[in-house]
C-alpha positions in Angstrom: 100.4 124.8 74.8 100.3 128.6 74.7 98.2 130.7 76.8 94.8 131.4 75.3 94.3 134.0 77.9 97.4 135.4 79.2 97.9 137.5 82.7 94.0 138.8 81.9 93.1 141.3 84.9 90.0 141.5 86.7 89.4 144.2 89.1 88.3 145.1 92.2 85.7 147.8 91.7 83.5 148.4 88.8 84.2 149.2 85.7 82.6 148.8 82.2 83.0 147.1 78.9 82.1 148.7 75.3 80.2 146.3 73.0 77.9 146.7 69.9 77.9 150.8 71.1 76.8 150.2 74.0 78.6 150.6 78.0 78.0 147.3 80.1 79.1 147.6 83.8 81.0 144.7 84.9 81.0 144.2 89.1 84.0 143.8 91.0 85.7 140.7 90.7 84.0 139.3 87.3 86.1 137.9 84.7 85.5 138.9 81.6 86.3 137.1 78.6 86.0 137.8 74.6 83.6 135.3 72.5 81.7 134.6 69.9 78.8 133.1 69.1 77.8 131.0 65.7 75.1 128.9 64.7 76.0 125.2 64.0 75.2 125.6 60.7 77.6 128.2 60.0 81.2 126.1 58.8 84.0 126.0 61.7 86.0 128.3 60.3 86.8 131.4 63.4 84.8 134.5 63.5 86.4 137.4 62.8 87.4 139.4 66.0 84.9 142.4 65.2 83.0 139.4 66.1 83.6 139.5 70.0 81.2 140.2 72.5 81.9 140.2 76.2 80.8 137.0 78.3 81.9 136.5 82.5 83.7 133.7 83.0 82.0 132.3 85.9 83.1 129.0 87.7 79.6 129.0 89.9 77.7 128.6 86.4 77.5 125.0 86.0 76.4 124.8 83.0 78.2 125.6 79.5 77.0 129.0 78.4 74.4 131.0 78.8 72.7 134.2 76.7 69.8 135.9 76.6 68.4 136.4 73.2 68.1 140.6 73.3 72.1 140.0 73.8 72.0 136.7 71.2 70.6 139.1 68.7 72.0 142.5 69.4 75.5 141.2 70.3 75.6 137.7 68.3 73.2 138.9 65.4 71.6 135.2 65.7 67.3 135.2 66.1 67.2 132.7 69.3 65.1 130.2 67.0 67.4 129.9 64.7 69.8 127.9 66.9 67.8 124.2 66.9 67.3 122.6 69.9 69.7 120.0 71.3 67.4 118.1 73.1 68.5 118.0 76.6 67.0 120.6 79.6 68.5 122.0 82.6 67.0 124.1 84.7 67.3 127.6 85.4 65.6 129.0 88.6 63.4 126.1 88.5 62.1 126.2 85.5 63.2 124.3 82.3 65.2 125.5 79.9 65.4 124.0 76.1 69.3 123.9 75.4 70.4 125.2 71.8 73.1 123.8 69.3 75.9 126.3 68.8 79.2 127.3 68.4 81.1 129.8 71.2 83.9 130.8 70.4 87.0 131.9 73.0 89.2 135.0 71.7 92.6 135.2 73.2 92.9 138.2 75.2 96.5 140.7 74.7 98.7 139.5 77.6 97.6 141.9 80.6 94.4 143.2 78.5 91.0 142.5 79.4 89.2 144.6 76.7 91.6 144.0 73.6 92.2 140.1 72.1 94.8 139.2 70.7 94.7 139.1 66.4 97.8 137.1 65.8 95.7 134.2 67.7 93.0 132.8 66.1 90.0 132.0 68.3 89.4 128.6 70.4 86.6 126.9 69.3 84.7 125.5 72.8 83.1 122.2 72.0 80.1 122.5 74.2 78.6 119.3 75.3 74.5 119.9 75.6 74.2 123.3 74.3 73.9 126.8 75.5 71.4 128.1 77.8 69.0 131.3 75.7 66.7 132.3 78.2 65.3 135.7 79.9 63.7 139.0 78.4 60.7 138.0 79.0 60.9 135.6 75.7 59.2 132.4 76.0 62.0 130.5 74.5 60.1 127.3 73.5 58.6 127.5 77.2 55.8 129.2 77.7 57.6 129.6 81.6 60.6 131.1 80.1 59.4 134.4 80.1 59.6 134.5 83.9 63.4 134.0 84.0 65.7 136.6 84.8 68.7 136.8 82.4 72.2 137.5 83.3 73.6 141.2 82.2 76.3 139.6 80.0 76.3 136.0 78.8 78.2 133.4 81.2 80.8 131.4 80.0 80.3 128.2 82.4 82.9 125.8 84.8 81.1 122.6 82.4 82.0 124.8 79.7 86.1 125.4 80.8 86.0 121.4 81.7 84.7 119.4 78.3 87.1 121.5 76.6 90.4 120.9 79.2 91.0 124.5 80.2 93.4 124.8 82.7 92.5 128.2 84.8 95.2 130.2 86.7 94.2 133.4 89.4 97.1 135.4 90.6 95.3 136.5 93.6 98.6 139.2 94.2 98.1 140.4 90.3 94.4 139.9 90.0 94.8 138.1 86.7 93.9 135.0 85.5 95.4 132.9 82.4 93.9 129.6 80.5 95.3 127.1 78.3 94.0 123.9 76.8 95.6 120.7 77.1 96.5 118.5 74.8 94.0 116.1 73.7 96.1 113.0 74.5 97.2 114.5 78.2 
């Protein structure tokens, strides 16, 4: 299978991501990765690449995904309640957190790019197991408790997330790059 992302760098000091006109500082040694977010209702077909928003691809999150809903709306241009609930909880700093139906999206990054994807590659639809994870801004999300919880500064792209969908994850620790593919389905 080819690469979805391909020899993507990550860096050792800080440096910052454009998105939806605004400048989002990204800490040394996060992974950013390009997706999308859709509503389940919306058909399967990929989201165009003006689309994209930035997410960290973080193999500590144990979860799938997770968003707050300033960045759901302003980056996503989905209202949190639109997504319907998917009936399971986890729990985020100890409080419960309603998990959401939809559809994320992974673009494939231009080999040795972080910040541009790659248009001749259409998008990787992640089948997410349980939902996504809105929560933080002080938004009771269906939980009056919610509104206590402390969102990330970008969404988080999750190891459970890499793992229902067979991504394979490669880190050159000389390069500082990393490169995912999918396996086959019958593998």
């Amino acid at each position: 299978m080819p690469p979805i992302l391909h020899s993507l760098p990550f860096y050792r000091s800080r440096t910052t991501v454009r998105c939806a006109g605004r400048t989002i500082d990204v800490y040394p040694y996060q992974i950013v990765v390009w997706v999308a977010v859709s509503s389940v209702e919306d058909n399967r077909e990929p989201p165009s690449f003006d689309k994209a928003l930035p997410a960290v691809l973080d193999t500590g999150h144990t979860h799938n995904f997770a968003i707050s809903p300033s960045q759901l709306m302003d980056l996503a241009g989905i209202a949190w309640n639109r997504l319907p609930l998917e009936g399971v909880e986890r729990f985020y700093q100890g409080i419960p957190i309603p998990m959401r139906r939809a559809n994320v999206w992974l673009f494939p990054n231009q080999e040795g790019s972080r910040d541009l994807t790659d248009s001749t590659k259409s998008p990787v639809l992640l089948e997410l197991d349980e939902g996504i994870a809105v929560f933080g801004d002080g938004a009771a999300v269906g939980i009056a408790a919610t509104s206590r919880l402390v969102a990330h500064r970008l969404p988080v792209l999750g190891l459970r997330g890499l793992v229902t969908n067979r991504l394979h994850l490669y880190i050159d620790p000389i390069a500082h790059t990393i490169s995912a593919e999918q396996s086959p389905i019958n593998a």
